[in-house]
DOSEDO-574176 format. One record per residue (C-alpha): residue number from 0; residue in three letters; x, y, z. Coordinates in steps of 0.05 Angstrom, whole numbers, plus 5000, padded with zeros to 4 digits. Layout:
<atom num="NUM" residuo="ALA" xx="X" yy="Y" zz="Z"/>
...
END
This chain:
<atom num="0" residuo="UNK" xx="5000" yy="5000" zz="5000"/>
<atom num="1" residuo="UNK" xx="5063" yy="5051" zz="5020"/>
<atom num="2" residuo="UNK" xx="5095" yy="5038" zz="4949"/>
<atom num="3" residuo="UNK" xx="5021" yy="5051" zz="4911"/>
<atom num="4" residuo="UNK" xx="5008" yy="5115" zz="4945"/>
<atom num="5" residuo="UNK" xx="5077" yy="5139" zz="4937"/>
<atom num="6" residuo="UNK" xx="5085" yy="5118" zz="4865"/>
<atom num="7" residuo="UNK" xx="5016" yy="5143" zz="4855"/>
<atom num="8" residuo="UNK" xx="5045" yy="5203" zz="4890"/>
<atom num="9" residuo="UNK" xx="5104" yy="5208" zz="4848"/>
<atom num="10" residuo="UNK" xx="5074" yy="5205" zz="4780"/>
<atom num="11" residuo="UNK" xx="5026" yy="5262" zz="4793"/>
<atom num="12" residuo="UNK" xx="5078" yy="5308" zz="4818"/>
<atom num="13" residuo="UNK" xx="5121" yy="5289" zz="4756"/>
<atom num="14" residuo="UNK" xx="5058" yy="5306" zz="4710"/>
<atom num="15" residuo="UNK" xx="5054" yy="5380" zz="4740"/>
<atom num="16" residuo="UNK" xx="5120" yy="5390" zz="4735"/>
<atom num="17" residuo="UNK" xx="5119" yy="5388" zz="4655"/>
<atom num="18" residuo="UNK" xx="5191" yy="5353" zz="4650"/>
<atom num="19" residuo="UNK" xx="5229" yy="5355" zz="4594"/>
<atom num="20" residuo="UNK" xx="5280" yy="5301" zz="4603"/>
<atom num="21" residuo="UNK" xx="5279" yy="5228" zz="4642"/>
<atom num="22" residuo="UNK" xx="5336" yy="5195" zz="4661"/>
<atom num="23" residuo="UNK" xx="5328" yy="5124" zz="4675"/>
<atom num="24" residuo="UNK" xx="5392" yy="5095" zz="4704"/>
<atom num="25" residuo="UNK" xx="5351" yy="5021" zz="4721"/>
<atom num="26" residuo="UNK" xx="5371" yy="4966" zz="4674"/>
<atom num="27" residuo="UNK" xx="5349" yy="4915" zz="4720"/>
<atom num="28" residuo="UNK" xx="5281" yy="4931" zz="4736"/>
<atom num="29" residuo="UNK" xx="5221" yy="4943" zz="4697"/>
<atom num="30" residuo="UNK" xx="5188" yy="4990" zz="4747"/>
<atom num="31" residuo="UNK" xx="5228" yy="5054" zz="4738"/>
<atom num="32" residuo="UNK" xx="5204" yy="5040" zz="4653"/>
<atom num="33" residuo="UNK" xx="5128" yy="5050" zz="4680"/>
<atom num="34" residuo="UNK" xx="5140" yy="5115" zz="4717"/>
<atom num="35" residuo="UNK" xx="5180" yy="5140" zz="4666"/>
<atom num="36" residuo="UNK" xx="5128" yy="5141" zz="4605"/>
<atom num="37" residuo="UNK" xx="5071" yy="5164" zz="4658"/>
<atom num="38" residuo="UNK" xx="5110" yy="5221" zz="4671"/>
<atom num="39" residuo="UNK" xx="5098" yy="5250" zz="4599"/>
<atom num="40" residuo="UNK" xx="5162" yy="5275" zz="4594"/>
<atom num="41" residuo="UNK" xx="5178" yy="5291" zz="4516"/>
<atom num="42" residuo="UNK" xx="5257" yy="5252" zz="4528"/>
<atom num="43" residuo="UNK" xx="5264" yy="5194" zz="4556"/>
<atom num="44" residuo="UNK" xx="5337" yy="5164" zz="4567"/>
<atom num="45" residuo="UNK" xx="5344" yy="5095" zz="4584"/>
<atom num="46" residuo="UNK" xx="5394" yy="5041" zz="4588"/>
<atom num="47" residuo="UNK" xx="5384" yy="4970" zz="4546"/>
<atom num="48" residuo="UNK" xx="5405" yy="4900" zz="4543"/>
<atom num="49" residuo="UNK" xx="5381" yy="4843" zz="4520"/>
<atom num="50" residuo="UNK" xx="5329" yy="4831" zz="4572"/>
<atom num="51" residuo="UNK" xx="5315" yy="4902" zz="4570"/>
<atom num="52" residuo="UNK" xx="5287" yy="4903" zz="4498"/>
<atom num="53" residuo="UNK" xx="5219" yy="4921" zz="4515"/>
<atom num="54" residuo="UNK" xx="5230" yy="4984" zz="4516"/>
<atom num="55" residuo="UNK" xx="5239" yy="4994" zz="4447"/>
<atom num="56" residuo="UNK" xx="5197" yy="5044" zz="4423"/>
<atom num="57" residuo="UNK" xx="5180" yy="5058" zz="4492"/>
<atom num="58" residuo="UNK" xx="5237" yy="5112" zz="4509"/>
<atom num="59" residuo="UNK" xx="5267" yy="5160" zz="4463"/>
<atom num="60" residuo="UNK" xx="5334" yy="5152" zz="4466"/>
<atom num="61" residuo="UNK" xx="5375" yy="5084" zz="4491"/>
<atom num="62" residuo="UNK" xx="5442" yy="5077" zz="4513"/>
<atom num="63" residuo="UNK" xx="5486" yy="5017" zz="4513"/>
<atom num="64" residuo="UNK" xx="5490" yy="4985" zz="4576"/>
<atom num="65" residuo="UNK" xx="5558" yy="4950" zz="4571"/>
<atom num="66" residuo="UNK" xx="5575" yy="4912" zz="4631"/>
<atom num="67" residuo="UNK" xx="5648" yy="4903" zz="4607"/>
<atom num="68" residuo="UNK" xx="5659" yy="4973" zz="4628"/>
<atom num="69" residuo="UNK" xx="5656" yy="5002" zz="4694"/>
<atom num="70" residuo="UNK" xx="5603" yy="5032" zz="4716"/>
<atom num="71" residuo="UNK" xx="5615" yy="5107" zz="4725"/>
<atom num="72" residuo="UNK" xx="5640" yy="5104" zz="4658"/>
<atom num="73" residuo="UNK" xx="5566" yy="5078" zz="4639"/>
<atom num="74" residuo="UNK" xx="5524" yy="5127" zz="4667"/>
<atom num="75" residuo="UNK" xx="5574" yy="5177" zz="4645"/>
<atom num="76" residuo="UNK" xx="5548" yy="5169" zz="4571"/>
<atom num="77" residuo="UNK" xx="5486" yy="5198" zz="4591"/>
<atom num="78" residuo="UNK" xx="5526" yy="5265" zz="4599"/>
<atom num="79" residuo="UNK" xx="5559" yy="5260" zz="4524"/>
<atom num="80" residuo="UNK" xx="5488" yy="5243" zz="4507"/>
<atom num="81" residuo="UNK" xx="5464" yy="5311" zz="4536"/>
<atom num="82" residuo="UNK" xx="5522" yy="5345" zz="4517"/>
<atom num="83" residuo="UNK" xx="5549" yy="5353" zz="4589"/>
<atom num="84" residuo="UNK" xx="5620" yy="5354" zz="4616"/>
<atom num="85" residuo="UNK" xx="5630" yy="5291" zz="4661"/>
<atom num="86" residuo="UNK" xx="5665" yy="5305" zz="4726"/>
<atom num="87" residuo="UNK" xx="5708" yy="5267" zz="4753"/>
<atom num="88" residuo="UNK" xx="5700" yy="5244" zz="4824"/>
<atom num="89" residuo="UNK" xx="5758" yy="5261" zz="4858"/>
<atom num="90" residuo="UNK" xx="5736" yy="5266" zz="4939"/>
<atom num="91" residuo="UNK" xx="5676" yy="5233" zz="4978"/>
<atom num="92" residuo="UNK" xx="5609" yy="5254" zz="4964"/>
<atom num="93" residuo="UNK" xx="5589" yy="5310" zz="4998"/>
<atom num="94" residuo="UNK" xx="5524" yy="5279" zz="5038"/>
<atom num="95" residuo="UNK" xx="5491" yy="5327" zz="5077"/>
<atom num="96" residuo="UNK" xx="5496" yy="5299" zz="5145"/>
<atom num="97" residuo="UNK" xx="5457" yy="5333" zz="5200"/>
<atom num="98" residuo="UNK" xx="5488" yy="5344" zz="5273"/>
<atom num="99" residuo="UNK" xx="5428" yy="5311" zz="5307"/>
<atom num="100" residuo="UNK" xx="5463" yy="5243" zz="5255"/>
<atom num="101" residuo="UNK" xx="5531" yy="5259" zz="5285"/>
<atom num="102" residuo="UNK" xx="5512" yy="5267" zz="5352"/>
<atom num="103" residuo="UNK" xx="5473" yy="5198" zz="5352"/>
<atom num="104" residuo="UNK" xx="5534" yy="5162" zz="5324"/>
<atom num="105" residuo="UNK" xx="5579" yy="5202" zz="5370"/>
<atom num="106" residuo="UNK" xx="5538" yy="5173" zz="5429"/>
<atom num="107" residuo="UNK" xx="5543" yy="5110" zz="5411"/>
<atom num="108" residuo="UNK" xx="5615" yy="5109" zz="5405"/>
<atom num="109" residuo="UNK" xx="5614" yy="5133" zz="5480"/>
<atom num="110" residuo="UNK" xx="5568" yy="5091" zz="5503"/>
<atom num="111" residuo="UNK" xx="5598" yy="5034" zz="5475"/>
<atom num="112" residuo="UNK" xx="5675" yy="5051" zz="5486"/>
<atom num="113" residuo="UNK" xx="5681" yy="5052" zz="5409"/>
<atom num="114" residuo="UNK" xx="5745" yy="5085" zz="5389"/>
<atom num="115" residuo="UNK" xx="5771" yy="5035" zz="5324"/>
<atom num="116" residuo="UNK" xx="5724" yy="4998" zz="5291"/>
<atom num="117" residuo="UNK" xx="5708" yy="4951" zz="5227"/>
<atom num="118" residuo="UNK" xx="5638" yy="4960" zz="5196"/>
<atom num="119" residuo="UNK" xx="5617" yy="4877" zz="5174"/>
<atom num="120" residuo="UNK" xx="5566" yy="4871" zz="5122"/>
<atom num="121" residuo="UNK" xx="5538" yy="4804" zz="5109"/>
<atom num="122" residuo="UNK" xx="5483" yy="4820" zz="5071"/>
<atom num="123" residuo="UNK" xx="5445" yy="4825" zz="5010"/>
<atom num="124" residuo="UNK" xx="5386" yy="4836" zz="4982"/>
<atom num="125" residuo="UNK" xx="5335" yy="4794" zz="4960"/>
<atom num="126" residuo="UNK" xx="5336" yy="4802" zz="4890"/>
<atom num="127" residuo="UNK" xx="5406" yy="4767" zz="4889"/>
<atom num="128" residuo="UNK" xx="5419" yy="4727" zz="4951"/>
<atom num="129" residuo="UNK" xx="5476" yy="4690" zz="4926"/>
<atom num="130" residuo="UNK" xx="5527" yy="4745" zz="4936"/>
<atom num="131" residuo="UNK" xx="5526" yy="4735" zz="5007"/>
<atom num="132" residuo="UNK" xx="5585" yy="4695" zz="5032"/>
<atom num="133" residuo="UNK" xx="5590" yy="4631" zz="5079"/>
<atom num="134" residuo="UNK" xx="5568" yy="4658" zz="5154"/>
<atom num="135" residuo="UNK" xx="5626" yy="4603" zz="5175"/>
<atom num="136" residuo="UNK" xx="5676" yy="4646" zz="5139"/>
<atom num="137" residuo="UNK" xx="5655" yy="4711" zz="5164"/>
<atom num="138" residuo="UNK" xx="5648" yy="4675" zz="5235"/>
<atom num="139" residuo="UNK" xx="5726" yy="4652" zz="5220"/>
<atom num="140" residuo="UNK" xx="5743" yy="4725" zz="5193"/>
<atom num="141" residuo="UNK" xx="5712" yy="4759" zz="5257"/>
<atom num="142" residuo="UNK" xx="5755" yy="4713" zz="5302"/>
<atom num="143" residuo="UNK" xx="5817" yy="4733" zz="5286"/>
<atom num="144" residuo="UNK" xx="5798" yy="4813" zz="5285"/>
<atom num="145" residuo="UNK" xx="5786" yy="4802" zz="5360"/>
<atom num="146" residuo="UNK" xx="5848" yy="4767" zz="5366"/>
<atom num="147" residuo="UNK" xx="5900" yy="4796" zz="5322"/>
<atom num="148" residuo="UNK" xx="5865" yy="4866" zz="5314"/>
<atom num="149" residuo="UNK" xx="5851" yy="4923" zz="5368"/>
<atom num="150" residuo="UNK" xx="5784" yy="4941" zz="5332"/>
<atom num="151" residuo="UNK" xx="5711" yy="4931" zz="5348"/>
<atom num="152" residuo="UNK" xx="5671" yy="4904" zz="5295"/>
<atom num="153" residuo="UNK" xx="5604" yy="4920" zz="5280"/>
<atom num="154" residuo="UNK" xx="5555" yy="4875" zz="5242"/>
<atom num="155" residuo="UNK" xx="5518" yy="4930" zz="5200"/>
<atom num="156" residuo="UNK" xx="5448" yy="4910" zz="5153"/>
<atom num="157" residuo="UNK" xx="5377" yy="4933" zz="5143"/>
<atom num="158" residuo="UNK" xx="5328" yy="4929" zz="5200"/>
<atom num="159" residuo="UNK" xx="5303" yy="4871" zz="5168"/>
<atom num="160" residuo="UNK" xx="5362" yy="4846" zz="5178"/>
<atom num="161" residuo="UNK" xx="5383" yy="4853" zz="5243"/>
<atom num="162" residuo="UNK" xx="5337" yy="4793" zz="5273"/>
<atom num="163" residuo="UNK" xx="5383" yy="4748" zz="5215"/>
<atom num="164" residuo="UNK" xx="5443" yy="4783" zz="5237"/>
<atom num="165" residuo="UNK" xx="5430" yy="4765" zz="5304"/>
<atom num="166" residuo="UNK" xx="5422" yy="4695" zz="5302"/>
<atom num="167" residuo="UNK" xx="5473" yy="4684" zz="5250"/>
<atom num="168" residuo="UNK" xx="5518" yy="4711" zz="5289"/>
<atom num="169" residuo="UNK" xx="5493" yy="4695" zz="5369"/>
<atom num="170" residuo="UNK" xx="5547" yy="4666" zz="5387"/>
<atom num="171" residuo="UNK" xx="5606" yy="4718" zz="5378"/>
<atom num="172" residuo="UNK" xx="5549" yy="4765" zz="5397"/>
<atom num="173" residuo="UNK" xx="5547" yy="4730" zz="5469"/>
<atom num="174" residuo="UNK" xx="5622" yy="4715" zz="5483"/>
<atom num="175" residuo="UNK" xx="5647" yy="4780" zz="5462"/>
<atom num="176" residuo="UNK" xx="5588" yy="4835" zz="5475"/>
<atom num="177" residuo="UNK" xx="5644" yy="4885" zz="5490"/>
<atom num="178" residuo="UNK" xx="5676" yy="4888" zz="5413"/>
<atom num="179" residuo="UNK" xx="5631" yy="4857" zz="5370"/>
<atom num="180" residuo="UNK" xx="5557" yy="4892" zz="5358"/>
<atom num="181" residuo="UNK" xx="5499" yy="4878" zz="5323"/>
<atom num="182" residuo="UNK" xx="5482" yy="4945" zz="5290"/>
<atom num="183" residuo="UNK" xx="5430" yy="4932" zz="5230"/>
<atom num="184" residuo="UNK" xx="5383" yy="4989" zz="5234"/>
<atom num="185" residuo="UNK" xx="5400" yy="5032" zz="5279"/>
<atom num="186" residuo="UNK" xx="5424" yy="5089" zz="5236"/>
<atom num="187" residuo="UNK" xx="5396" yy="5124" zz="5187"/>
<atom num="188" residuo="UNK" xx="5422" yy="5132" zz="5115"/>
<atom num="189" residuo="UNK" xx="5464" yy="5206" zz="5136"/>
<atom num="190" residuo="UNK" xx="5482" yy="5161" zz="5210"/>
<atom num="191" residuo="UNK" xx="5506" yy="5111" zz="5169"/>
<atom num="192" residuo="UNK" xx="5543" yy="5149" zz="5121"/>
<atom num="193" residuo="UNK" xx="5572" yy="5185" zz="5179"/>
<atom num="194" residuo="UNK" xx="5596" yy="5117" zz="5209"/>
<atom num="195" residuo="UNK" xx="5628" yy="5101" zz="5153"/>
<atom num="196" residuo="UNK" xx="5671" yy="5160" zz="5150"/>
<atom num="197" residuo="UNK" xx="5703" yy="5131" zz="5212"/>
<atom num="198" residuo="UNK" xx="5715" yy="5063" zz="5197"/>
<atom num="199" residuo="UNK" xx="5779" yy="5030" zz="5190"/>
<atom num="200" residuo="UNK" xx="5754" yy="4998" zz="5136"/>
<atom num="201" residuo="UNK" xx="5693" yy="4958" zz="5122"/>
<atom num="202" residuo="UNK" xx="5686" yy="4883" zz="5088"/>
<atom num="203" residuo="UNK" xx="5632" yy="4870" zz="5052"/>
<atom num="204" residuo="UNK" xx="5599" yy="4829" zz="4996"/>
<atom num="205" residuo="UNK" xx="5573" yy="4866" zz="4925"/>
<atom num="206" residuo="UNK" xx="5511" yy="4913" zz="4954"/>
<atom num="207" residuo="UNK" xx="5483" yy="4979" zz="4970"/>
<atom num="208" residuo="UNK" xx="5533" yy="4988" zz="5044"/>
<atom num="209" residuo="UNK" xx="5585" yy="4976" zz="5001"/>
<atom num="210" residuo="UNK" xx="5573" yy="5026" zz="4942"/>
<atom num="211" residuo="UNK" xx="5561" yy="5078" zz="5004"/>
<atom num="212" residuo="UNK" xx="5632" yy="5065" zz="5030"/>
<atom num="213" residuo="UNK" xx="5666" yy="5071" zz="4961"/>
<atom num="214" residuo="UNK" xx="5628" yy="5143" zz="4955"/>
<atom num="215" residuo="UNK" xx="5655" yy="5156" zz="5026"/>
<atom num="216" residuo="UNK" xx="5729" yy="5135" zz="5010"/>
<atom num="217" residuo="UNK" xx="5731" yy="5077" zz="5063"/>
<atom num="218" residuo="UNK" xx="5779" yy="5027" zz="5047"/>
<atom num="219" residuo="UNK" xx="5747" yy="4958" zz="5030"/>
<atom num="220" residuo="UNK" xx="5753" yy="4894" zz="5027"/>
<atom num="221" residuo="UNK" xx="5694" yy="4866" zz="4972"/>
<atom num="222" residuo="UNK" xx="5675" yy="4798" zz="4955"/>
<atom num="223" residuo="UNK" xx="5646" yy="4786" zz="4882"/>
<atom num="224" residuo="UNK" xx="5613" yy="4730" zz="4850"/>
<atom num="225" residuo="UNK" xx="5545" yy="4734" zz="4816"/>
<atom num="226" residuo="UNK" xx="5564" yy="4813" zz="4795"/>
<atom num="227" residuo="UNK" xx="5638" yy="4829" zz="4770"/>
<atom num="228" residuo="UNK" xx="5685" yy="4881" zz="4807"/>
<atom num="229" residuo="UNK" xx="5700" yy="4900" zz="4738"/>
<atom num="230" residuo="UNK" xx="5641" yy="4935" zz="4729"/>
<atom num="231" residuo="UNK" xx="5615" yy="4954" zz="4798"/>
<atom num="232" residuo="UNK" xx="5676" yy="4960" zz="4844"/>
<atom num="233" residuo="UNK" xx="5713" yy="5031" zz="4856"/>
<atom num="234" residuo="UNK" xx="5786" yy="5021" zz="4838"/>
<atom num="235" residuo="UNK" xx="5833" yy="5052" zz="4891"/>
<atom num="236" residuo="UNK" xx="5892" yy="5029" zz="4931"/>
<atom num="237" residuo="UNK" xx="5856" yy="5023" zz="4995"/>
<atom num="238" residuo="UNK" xx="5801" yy="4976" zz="4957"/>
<atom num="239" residuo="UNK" xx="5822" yy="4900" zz="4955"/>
<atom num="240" residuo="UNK" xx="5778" yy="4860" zz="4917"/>
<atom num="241" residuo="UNK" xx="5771" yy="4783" zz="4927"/>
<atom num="242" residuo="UNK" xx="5740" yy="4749" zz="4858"/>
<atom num="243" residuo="UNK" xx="5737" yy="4684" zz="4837"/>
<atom num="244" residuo="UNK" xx="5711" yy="4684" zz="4763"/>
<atom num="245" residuo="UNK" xx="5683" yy="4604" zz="4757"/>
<atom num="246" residuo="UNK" xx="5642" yy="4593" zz="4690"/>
<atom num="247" residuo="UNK" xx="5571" yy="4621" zz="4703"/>
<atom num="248" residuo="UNK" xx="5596" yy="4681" zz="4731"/>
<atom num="249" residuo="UNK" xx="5579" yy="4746" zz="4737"/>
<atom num="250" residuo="UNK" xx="5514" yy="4715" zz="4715"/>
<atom num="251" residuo="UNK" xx="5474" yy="4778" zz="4746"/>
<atom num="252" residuo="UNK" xx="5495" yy="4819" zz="4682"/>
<atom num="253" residuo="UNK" xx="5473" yy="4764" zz="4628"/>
<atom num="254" residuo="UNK" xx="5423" yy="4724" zz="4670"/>
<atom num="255" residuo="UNK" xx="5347" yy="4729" zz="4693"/>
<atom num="256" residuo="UNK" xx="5365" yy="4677" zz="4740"/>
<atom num="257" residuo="UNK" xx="5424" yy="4659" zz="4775"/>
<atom num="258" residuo="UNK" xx="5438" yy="4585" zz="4739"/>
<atom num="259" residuo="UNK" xx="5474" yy="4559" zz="4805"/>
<atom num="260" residuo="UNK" xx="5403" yy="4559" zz="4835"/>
<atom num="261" residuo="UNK" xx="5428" yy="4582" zz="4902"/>
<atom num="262" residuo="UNK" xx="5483" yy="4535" zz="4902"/>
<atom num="263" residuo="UNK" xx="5542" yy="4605" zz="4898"/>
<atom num="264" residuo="UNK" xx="5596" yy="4560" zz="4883"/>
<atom num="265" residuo="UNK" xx="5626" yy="4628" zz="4860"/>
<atom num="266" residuo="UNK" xx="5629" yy="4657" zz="4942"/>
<atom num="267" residuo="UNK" xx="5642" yy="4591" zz="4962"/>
<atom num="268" residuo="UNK" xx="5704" yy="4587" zz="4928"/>
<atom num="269" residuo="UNK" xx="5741" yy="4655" zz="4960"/>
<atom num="270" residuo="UNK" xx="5768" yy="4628" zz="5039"/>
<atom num="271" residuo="UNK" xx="5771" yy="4669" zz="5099"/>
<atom num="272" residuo="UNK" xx="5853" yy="4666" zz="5093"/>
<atom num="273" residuo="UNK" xx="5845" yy="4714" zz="5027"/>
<atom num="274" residuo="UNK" xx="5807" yy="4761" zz="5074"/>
<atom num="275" residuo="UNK" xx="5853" yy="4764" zz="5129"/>
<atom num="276" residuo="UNK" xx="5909" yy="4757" zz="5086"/>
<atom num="277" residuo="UNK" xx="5875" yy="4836" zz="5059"/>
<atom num="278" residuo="UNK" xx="5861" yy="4852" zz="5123"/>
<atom num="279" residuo="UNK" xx="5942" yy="4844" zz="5136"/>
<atom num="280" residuo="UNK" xx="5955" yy="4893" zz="5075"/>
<atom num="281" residuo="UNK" xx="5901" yy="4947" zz="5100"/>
<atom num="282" residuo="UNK" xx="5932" yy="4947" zz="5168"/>
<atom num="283" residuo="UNK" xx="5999" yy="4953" zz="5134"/>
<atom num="284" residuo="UNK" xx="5981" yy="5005" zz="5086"/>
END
């Protein structure tokens, strides 16, 4: 009912507005196609592949979506498209971040005795669940950041998460409350971002945490499978990325469904020794 009233919403403010132009940066989805012809704007710009043909005679104006090339370098043609000087992204993006987000972080640090930290994401979302990696390896990876590290490491997700990160992770939760906590959901998106600014660095599958930190300029460590870094990781020094590319993969750029059926032999395949072994090069670095 929320996402009817608020597309519903959407669409009429959109009408009023009399736009000229549509950018539709979803390739993925066929949701973002619907809103974008109700909104009666005269150009519409939208990416295409294969499974994306539909909107042929849809939208105006289509753009290649290759997935051999990274990704700011794909959105950037919508900019030579519109005759528009790319710029280059040279610093973190400038979120707005208000102090009542600060403070709220800043309190939990002192509540917590948070000074050094690692931000943990095991999560994905559910339209591609096989980029998560093995909970026994992230288990085996958080071990030996209480042991051989100083930092506290926080398990981050979703709210709808946080009951899964709980019990994934109970155990570690229980025998070391002090440095290890269960954070999923209790920040905001500017909180969050804020957090991040202050991490050490943050590990993390292919998903949306992770694409926040490489905007932020946290150093990462990323694990790839179903999607390839290739395309969707931010290259830096400070980001290591762990990818092992078996046959069917990435299958999420050439796929409708993952053909491993759940079976991610892709994640499977990268150990928690490559991760610490990263982790020895960021503390290093």
């Amino acid at each position: 009912m929320k996402l009817a009233l608020s597309t519903a919403d959407t669409i009429v403010k959109l009408m009023l507005r009399n736009a000229d132009t549509f950018i539709n940066l979803e390739v993925y989805s066929y949701f973002t196609t619907f809103i974008s012809i109700l909104s009666l704007s005269r150009n519409r710009y939208s990416y295409y592949r294969k499974s994306a043909a539909f909107r042929n005679g849809i939208d105006t104006h289509h753009i290649y979506f290759n997935t051999k090339r990274p990704l700011q370098e794909v959105y950037a043609q919508v900019m030579l498209l519109l005759q528009v000087e790319a710029i280059e992204q040279t610093s973190k993006f400038p979120f707005l971040i208000a102090d009542e987000d600060k403070q709220k972080v800043n309190e939990f640090f002192r509540n917590n005795n948070v000074e050094r930290f690692v931000i943990i994401n095991s999560n994905a979302s559910d339209l591609m669940p096989e980029r998560k990696w093995l909970v026994e390896n992230w288990l085996t990876t958080i071990e030996y950041l209480l042991k051989e590290t100083p930092f506290t490491v926080l398990l981050s997700g979703s709210s709808a998460e946080k009951a899964g990160v709980e019990e994934q992770f109970s155990e570690v939760l229980y025998k070391h409350a002090d440095r290890v906590k269960n954070v999923a959901g209790d920040f905001g998106l500017a909180a969050y971002t804020f957090l991040l600014r202050h991490a050490e660095f943050m590990i993390s599958n292919d998903s949306g945490p992770l694409h926040l930190a490489f905007s932020q300029k946290t150093k990462c460590i990323s694990l790839w499978g179903p999607t390839d870094p290739a395309h969707l990781a931010l290259k830096s020094k400070n980001n290591y990325e762990l990818y092992k590319e078996v046959y069917c993969s990435p299958c999420l750029h050439h796929a409708d469904k993952p053909p491993c059926k759940g079976n991610n032999i892709c994640m499977k395949n990268i150990t928690s020794a490559e991760v610490i072994e990263k982790i020895q090069l960021l503390q290093n670095s």
